[in-house]
C-alpha positions in Angstrom: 9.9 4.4 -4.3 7.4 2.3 -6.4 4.0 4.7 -7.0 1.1 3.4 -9.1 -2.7 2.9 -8.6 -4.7 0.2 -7.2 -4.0 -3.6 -8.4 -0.9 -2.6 -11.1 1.0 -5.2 -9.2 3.3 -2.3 -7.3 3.3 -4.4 -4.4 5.1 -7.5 -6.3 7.4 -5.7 -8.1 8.2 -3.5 -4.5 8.5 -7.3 -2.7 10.8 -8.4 -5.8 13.6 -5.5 -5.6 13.6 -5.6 -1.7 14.2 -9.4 -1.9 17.2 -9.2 -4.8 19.0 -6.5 -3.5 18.3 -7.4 0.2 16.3 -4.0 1.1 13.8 -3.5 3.5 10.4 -3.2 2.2 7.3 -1.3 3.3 3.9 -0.9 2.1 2.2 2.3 2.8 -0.9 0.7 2.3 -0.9 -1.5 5.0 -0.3 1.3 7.6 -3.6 2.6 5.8 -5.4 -0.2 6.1 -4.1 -1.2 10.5 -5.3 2.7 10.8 -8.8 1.8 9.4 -8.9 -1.4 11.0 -8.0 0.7 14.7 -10.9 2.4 13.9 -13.4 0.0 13.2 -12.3 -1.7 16.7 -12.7 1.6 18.6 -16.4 2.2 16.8 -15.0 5.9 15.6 -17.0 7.1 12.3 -15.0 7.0 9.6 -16.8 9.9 8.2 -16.7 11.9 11.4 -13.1 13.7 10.6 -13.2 15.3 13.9 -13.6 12.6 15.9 -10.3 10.4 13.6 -8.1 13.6 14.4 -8.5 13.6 18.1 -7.9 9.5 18.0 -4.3 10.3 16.0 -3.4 12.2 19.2 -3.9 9.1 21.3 -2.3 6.7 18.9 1.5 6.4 18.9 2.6 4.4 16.5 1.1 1.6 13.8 2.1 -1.9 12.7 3.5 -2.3 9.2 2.4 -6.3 9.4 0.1 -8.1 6.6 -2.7 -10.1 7.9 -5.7 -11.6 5.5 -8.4 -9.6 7.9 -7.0 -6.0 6.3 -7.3 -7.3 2.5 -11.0 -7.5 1.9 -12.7 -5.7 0.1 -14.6 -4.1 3.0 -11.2 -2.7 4.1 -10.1 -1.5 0.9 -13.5 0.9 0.8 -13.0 2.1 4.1 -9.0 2.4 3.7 -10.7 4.7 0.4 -12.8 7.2 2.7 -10.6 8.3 5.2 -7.3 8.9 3.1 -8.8 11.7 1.9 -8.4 13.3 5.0 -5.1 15.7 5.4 -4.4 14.8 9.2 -4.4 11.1 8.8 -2.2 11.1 5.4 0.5 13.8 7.7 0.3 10.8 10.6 1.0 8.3 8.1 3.8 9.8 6.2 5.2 10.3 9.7 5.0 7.3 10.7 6.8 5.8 6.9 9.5 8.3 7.7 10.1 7.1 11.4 10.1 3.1 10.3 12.0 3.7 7.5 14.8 5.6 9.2 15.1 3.0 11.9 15.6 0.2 9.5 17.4 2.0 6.8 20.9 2.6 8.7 23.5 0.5 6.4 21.3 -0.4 3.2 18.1 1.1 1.4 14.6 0.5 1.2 12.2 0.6 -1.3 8.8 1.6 -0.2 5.4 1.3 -2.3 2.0 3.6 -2.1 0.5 6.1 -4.0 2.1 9.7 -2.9 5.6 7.8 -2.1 8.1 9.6 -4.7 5.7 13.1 -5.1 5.3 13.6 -1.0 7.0 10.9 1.4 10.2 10.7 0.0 10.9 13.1 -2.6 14.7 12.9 -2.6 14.4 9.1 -3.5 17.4 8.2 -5.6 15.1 5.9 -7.5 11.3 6.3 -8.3 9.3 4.2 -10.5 5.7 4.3 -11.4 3.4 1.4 -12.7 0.7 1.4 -14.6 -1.5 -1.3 -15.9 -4.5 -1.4 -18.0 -7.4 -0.8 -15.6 -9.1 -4.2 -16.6 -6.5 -6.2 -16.4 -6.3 -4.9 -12.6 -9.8 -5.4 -11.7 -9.6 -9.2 -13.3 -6.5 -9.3 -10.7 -8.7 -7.7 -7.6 -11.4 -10.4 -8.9 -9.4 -13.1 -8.6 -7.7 -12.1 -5.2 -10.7 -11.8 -3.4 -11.9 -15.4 -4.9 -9.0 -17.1 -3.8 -9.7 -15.5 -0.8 -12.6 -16.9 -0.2 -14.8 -13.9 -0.3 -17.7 -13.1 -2.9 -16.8 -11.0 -5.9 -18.2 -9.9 -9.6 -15.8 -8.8 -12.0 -18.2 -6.1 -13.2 -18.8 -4.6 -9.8 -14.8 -4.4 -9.2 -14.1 -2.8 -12.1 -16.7 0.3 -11.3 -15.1 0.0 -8.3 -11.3 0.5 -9.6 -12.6 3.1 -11.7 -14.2 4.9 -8.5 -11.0 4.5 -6.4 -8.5 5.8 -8.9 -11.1 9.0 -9.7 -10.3 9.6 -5.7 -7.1 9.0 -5.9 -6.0 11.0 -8.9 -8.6 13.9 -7.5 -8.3 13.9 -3.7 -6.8 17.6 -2.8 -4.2 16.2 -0.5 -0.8 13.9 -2.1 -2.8 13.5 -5.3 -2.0 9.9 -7.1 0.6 11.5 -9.8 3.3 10.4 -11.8 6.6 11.5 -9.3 9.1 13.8 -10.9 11.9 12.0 -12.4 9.6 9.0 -12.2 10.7 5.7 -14.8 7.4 4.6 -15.7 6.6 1.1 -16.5 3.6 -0.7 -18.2 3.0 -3.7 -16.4 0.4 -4.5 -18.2 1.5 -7.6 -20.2 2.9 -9.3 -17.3 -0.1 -9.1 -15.9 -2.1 -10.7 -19.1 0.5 -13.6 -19.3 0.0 -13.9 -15.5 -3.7 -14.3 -15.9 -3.7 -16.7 -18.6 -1.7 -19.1 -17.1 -3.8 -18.9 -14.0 -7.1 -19.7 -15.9 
């Protein structure tokens, strides 16, 4: 399991082990993100939690697939909101647990979010947990959304990083923690190398 907050580059490191050691990877986040975007397509109020519970009982299953339209920054808000909720975060766990044990058969996985190694999969026989200086992340955000074509100010994301790890670390349900017999790793001067030699 690779745990950390938002932008500390879990997903590249997660990508990195599952390519060297020929696992299969999955990112929680995206399953967050397809469930926000089902959503948006079906007009249901993302603050209406009544309404998001009795649309889990119609939906079956989610895609675990990347596509640019679940990346921006409008996504990431609204992937923010309606984590919080304890019915949505049990449907997604489930649905980690059902993918995973379908691929995991003869090898491993190694899957990255923010409640993997405390709640999804406690029994892990590896967990790790990145962190990265909180800057250095929202200059990484910054530049992500750039290249993406889409408007950003640094100074915005960072309140906005700031705002999204107070939630995370504070929500009542599956908490952003460090995991029990986590390894935790500073990831922060790969990251300033990284950004220097993109500048």
């Amino acid at each position: 399991t690779v745990d950390g907050p938002a932008g500390s580059g879990k997903g590249r490191i997660a990508k990195y082990i599952a390519r060297k050691w020929k696992l299969f990877h999955l990112d929680s986040g995206l399953l967050y993100r397809h469930f926000a975007y089902e959503l948006l397509k079906k007009n249901i109020n993302i603050y209406n939690e009544k309404d998001i519970v009795n649309f889990i009982k119609e939906l079956k299953k989610l895609s675990s697939r990347n596509h640019k339209n679940l990346r921006t920054e409008r996504m990431s808000k609204i992937t923010s909101e309606i984590s919080v909720y304890k019915k949505v975060r049990h449907f997604i766990n489930k649905q980690q647990r059902i993918i995973v044990e379908k691929k995991i058969k003869n090898k491993g996985s190694v899957i990255e979010g923010r409640d993997i190694g405390s709640v999804v999969f406690k029994k892990a026989n590896i967990k790790l947990y990145i962190e990265v200086d909180i800057k250095i992340r929202a200059k990484r955000r910054h530049k992500q959304l750039i290249d993406m074509g889409e408007q950003s100010i640094y100074p915005k994301i960072l309140k906005e990083i700031k705002l999204r790890d107070k939630k995370d670390k504070n929500r009542k349900n599956s908490p952003l923690v460090i995991p029990k017999g986590a390894n935790i790793i500073d990831n922060s001067n790969s990251f300033n190398l990284t950004i220097k030699q993109l500048k």
